[in-house]
N, C-alpha and C positions, 0 to 999 in steps of 0.2 A: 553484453548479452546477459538476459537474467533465465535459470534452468529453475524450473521447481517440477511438479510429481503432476497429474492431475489433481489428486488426494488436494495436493495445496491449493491448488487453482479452485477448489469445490468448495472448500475451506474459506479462503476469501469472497466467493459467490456468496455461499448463504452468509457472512457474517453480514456483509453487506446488504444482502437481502432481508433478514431479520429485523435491520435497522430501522427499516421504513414504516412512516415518512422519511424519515431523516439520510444524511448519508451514513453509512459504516466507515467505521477503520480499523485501522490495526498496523503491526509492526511486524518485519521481515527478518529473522536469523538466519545467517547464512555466511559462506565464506568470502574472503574477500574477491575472486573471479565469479562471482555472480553466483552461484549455487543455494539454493534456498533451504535452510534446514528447516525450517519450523513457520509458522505461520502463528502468530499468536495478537487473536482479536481485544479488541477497544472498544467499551462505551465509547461513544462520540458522548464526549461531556458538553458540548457546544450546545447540544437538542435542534439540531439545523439540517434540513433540507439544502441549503447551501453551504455551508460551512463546515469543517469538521476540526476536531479538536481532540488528541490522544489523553485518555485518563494518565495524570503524572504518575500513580501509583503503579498502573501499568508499565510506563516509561522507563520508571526505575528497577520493576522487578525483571525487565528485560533484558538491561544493562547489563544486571549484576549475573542475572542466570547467562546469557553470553559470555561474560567475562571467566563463569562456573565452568562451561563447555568448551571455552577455546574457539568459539566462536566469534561472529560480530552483526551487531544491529545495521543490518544491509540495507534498510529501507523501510518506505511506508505505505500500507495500500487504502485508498479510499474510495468513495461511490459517487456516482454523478450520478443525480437520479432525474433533473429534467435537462441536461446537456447533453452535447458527445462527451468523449471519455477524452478528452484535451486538457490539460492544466492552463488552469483559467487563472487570469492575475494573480490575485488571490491565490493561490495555489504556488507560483510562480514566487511569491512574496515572503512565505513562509517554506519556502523551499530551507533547511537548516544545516543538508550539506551535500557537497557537489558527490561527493564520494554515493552515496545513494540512490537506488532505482526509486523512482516514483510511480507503484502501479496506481492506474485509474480503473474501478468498475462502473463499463457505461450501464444503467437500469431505464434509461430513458424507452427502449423498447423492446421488446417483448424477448427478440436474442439478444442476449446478456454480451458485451464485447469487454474484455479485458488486454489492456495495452501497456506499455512500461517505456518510463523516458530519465533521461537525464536532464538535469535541470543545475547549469552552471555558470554563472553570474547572470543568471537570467536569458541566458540561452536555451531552449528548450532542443531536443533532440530525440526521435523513437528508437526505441532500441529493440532487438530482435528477442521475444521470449519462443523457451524453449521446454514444450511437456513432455516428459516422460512419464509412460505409464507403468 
C-alpha cells in the first residue's frame, strides 16, 4: 500500500502536467511501509512523450537528503500521456528495484487517473493508494 496527503497527489498532477508534451517525473521519499514524505519533481531529461528519464543531479540530491532525514527513496512517479496509466515494457525494463512503488499519471484524458504498482522480476502488480487529506 502507498499513503501520500492529497497536497502530494497535486504535486505529482501538475509536475506532470507541466511536462507536456512530454512525460513528468520525479521521485518519492518516504518510509519504508509505504508513507510518502515528500514528493520531489524531475526534468524528464529524456525530452519524450514516451519515455522518461530522472535528471542524475536530481537522483543524487534525493539520496543524500533521504539519507539527511532518515528517510528513504520509495519510488518513482511518471506520466502516460497517450496510454493508460499501466507500466509498459519499457517501464517494466527499467523497473531498478523491487523494493519501490511505481506511480503512473494517466494524462491521456481529460480526468487525470493516478495508480501505483509493484514491479518485481518483471511481475507487475496494483497496489492500493491511500489519500489523506
Amino acid at each position: 500500500m502507498l499513503q501520500m496527503t492529497a497536497d502530494q497527489r497535486d504535486a505529482m498532477v501538475a509536475t506532470c502536467i507541466r511536462a507536456l508534451p512530454d512525460e513528468g517525473c520525479g521521485l518519492l521519499l518516504g518510509t519504508p511501509d509505504g508513507i510518502v514524505v515528500e514528493v520531489v519533481p524531475s526534468e524528464n531529461v529524456a525530452h519524450s512523450a514516451r519515455v522518461y528519464e530522472i535528471d542524475s543531479r536530481v537522483l543524487l540530491r534525493a539520496f543524500r537528503r533521504a539519507d539527511d532525514d532518515g528517510v528513504q527513496v520509495i519510488g518513482v512517479f511518471h506520466s502516460h500521456t497517450h496510454s493508460d496509466p499501466y507500466p509498459s515494457p519499457t517501464d517494466v525494463a527499467q523497473a531498478p528495484d523491487p523494493a519501490w512503488h511505481y506511480v503512473l499519471v494517466g494524462l491521456r484524458d481529460v480526468a487525470t487517473v493516478l495508480k501505483s504498482y509493484r514491479i518485481i522480476e518483471g511481475d507487475i502488480s496494483t497496489e492500493e493508494v491511500t489519500i489523506s487529506h
